[in-house]
N, C-alpha and C positions, 0 to 999 in steps of 0.2 A: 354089909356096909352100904348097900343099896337104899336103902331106904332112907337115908339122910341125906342124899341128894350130892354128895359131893363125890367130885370126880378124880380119883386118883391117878396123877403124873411123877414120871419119873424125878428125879432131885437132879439129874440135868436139866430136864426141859425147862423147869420151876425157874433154874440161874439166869438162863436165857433171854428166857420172858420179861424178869426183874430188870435187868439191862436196858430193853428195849422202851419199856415204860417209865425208867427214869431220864430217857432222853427227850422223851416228846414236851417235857414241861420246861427244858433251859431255853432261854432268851440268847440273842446275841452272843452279849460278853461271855453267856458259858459256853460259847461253841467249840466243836472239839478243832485240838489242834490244825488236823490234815484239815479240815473244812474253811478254818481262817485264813490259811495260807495260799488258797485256789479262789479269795474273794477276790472283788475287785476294788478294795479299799485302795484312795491316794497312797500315791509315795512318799516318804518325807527324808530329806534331808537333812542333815545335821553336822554342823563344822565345832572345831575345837581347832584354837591354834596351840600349834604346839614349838618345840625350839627352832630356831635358824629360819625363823619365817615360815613354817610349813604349816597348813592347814590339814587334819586328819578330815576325812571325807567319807559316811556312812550311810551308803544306800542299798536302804533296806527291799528297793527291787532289782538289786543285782547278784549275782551272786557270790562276789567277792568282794572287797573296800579296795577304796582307791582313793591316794594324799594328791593333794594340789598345793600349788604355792601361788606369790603373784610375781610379775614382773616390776620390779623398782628399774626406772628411771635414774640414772646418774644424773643429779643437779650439775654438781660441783663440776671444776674442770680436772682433769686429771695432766701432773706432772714428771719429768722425770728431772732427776737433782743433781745435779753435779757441783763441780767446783770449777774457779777459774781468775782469773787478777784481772788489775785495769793496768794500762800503758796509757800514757801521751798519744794524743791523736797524731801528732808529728812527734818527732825527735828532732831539735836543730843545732849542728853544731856552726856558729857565727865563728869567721875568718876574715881577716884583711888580707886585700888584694892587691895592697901595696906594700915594701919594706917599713920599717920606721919605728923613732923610740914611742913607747907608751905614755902621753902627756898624761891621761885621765881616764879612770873606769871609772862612769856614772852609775854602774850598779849593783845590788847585792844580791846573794842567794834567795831566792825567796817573792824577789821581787817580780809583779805582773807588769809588764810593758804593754804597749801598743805598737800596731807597726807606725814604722818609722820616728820611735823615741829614739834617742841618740843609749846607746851603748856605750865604744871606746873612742875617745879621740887620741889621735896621733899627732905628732908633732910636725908641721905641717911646712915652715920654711922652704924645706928645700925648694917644694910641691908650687910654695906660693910664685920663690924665682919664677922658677920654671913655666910659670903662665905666664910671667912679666916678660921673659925673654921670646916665648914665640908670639906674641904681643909685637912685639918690636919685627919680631921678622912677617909678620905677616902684614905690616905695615910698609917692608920693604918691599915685597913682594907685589904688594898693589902699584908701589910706583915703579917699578922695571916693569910692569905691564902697561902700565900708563905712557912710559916711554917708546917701549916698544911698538905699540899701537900706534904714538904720534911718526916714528920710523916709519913701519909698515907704508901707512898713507902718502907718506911723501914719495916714496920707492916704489908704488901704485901708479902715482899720476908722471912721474918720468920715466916708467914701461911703459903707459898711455901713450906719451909721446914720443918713444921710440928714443928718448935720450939713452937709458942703461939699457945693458940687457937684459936676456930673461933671468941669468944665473943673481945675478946682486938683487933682483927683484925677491926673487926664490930663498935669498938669504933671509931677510928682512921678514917674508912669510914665516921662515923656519922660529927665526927669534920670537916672533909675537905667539907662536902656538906655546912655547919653551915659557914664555910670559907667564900664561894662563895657566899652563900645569904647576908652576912655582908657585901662583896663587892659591891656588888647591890646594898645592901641597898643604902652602902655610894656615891656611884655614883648619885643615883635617891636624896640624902640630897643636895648635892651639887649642882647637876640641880634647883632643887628647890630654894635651896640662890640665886643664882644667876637672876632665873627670876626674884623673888623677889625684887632683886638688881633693874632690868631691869627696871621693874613698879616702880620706885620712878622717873622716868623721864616719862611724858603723853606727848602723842604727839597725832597729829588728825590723828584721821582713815580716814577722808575722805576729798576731797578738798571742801571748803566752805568757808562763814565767820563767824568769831563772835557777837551771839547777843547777850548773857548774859553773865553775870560773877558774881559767887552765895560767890566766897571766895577769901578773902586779904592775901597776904603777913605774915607769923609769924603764922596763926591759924593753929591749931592742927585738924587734920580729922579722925574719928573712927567712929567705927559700931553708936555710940549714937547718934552724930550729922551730920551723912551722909555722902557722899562721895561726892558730887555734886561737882563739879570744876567748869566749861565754857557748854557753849549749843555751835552749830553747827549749822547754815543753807546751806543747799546744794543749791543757787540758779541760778546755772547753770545745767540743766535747770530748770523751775519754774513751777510749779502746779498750775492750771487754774479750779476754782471751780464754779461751774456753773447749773442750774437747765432748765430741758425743758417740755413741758406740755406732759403729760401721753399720748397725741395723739400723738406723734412722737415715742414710745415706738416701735413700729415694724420697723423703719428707719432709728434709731441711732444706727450705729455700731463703734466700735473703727476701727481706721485707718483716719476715715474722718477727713476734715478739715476745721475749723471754724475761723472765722477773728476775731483779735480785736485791739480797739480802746480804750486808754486808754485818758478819758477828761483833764488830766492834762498836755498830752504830747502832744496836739496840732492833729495837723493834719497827724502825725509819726502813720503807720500802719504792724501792727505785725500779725503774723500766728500760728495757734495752730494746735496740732492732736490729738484729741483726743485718748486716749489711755487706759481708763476705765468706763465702762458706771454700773451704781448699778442695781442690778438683782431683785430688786424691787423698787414698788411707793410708795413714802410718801403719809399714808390715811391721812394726814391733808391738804398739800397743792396741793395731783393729780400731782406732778411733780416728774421726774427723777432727780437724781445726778450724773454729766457728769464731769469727769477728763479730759482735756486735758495738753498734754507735752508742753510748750512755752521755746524754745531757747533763752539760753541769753547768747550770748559769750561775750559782750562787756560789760556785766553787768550793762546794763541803765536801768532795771527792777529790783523792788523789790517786796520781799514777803510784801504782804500784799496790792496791791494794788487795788484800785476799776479799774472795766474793762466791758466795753462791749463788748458783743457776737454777733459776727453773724454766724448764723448756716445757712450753705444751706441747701433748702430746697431740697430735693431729690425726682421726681416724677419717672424716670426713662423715662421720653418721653420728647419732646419738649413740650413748652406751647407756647399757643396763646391764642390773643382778640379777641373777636366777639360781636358788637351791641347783646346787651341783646335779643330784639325781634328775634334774627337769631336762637335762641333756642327754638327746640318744647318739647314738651315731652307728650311721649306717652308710657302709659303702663307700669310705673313705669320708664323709659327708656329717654334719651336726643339722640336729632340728629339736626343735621342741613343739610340743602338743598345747594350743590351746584350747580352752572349753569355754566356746561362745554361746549360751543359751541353751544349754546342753549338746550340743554339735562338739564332735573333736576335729582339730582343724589342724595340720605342721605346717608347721612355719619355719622354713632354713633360715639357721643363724652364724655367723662367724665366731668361734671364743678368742677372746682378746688377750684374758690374763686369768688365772686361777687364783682363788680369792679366798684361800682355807674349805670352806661349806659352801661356799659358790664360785660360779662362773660368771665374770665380766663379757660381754657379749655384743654384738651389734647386731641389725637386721630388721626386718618390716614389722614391727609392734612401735607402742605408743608409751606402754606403762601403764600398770593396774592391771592387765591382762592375768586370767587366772588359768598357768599350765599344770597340766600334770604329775606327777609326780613317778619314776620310772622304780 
């Protein structure tokens, strides 16, 4: 077979060679596997969002995948709701300070007074004598002083001259001092009738309206049967009563401001300040007792009414969401991982509230930041 020129190889060597030859002619794209994978082609990334805010995360120079998510920002404010009623900013209950029959109630359930509108008049005769009569004595009064005085002097200038002696001088002193306290007397009798006078007409101390009325027309009022007349609600403004769980105890200060909503007025929303917080916890129900001030100039609110509360919550930082998983915790300690520019960076955070699929959170982020996924 020599003489044909062909050179005979084994049917190994033959496969071998075929191999070799059909490689030298692929471009690029046919390059073999292991040789693509050792290039130095860019990296590319690739997002898909997928549920509960999570971004799936697909880098094809690492060698495992990693999810991220982002941080939201809480706009809104966040509340906590309770329940609570209105009271009278006062409660008054109006009394006479003197006996006497009831001439007149000037008023009815319902009705808004001013101070010093007249209320109840009393029947006033006795009251009127009785200014007439220490009238008349205090008129007496001034001339037994008068006299007294012109005494005095004459019984001065005849101790001058050694006609009496010192004791009838001494008398006549004693008289005219006796004078002068008589006068006083009668002045301070008179003042007296006359307040006296004054209080058979009751007027409100205070601007409000009337919610009860305890006496009629014609009855007689003394020490036995009381003094009670009219009550007084002051409900401009109204008292807002109200209770908050023993964990808000370090955050509720008077001044703040708490929203409410009262069910029977629809959708009409009102503002409170609180303006008394109780300096201890009820051991029965773990709750505080919170007064707030509620404005009513138009007088659409009444004492007594059922009301809900909502109290801001006050953290003093912003809050944000984060995918639950974006939370590690190490060491007693919470952090999350952001991914700044490719940089991983933690960042400690507080959790505030659990939030089903996330965590409520605070700490040094802004919002839009994009962490990790654990």
């Amino acid at each position: 077979m020599r003489g044909k020129g062909f050179l005979m190889l084994p049917a190994g060597v033959l496969c071998v060679l075929c191999l070799i030859l059909s490689g030298c002619g692929n471009d690029e794209g046919n390059m073999p596997l292991v040789h693509r994978e050792a290039s130095n082609e860019s990296v590319t990334v690739e997002m898909a969002e997928t549920e509960n805010g999570v971004d799936e995360k697909v880098d094809s120079g690492l060698s495992h995948d990693k999810r991220i998510g982002t941080v939201e920002k809480l706009e809104e404010k966040t509340f906590f709701e309770t329940t609570g009623s209105f009271q009278g900013w006062e409660m008054i209950t109006v009394s006479s300070e003197v006996d006497g029959v009831i001439e007149s109630i000037e008023v009815e359930i319902g009705d808004r007074v001013k101070k010093g509108n007249l209320l109840v008049k009393l029947v006033d005769t006795d009251y009127r004598l009785n200014v007439a009569r220490a009238e008349a004595a205090l008129a007496g009064a001034r001339a037994n002083l008068e006299n007294a005085r012109i005494e005095f002097e004459r019984k001065e200038m005849l101790y001058e001259d050694k006609t009496i002696p010192k004791s009838i001088y001494d008398i006549s002193q004693t008289r005219l001092d006796q004078a002068r306290a008589g006068l006083r007397l009668a002045e301070a009798e008179l003042e007296l009738a006359r307040e006296r006078l004054k209080k058979t007409r009751i007027v409100a101390p205070v601007d409000g309206s009337i919610e009860k009325k305890f006496r009629s027309k014609g009855e007689y009022i003394h020490r036995m049967v009381g003094y009670k007349l009219v009550s007084i609600v002051v409900n401009d403004p109204l008292k807002l009563i109200f209770s908050l769980p023993e964990s808000f105890s370090a955050e509720v200060k008077t001044g703040q401001t708490v929203g409410v909503a009262i069910p029977s007025y629809g959708d009409q929303q009102f503002k409170g300040k609180i303006h008394a917080v109780s300096p201890s916890v009820d051991p029965q129900t773990r709750t505080i007792r919170i007064e707030a001030r509620v404005n009513n100039n138009d007088y659409v609110l009444k004492s007594g009414l059922f009301a809900v509360v909502y109290y801001s919550l006050v953290y003093g930082e912003d809050l944000f969401f984060v995918p639950r998983d974006a939370v590690k915790m190490e060491n007693g300690k919470s952090k999350v991982t952001v991914l700044e520019n490719g940089i991983e960076k933690d960042v400690p955070v507080t959790i505030v509230e659990s939030m089903n699929s996330k965590f409520k959170i605070t700490g040094a982020l802004h919002g839009g930041e994009t962490v990790i996924i654990y």
